[in-house]
N, C-alpha and C positions, 0 to 999 in steps of 0.2 A: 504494500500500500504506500504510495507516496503520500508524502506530509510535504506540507507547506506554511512556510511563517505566515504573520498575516499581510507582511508587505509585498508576500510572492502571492497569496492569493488577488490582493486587491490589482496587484498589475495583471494576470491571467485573468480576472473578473471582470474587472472594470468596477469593481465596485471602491466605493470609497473606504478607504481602513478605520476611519471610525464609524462607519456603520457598522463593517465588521468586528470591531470592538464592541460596539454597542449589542450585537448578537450573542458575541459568546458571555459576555458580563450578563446576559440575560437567561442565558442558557438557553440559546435557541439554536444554535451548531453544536457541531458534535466536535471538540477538542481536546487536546491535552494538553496538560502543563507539565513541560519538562527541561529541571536547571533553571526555573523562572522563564524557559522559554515556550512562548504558546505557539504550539501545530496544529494544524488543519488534515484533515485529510481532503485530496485534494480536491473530493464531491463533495465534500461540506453544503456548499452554497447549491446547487442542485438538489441536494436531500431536501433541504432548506425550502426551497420554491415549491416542489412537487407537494412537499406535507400540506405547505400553508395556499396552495392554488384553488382557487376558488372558479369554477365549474358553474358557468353562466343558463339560469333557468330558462327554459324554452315559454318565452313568453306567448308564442302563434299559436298553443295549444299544439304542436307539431310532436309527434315520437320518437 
């Protein structure tokens, strides 16, 4: 499994590293602390998305 700091995810993201801070400080990725230093694995933020995606209701009455 590849790990990633948070400065290597937010560059392969694009996401901002204090959101990613803000994430894991909330326990909302899945990380570890290791020697004070915090890794990601490197679907973190994909796990992340799929958990929390919200699945738009078919408002036409359609199946």
């Amino acid at each position: 499994m590849q790990m990633l700091t948070i400065k290597e995810m937010a560059a392969a993201s694009g996401w901002p590293e204090a959101r990613i801070r803000r994430l894991i400080v909330r326990r909302r990725v899945r990380h570890v602390r290791l020697d004070g230093l915090l890794l990601l694995p490197e679907n973190a933020l994909e796990e992340f998305l799929q958990a929390n995606m919200v699945t738009p209701e078919d408002t036409h009455g359609n199946s």
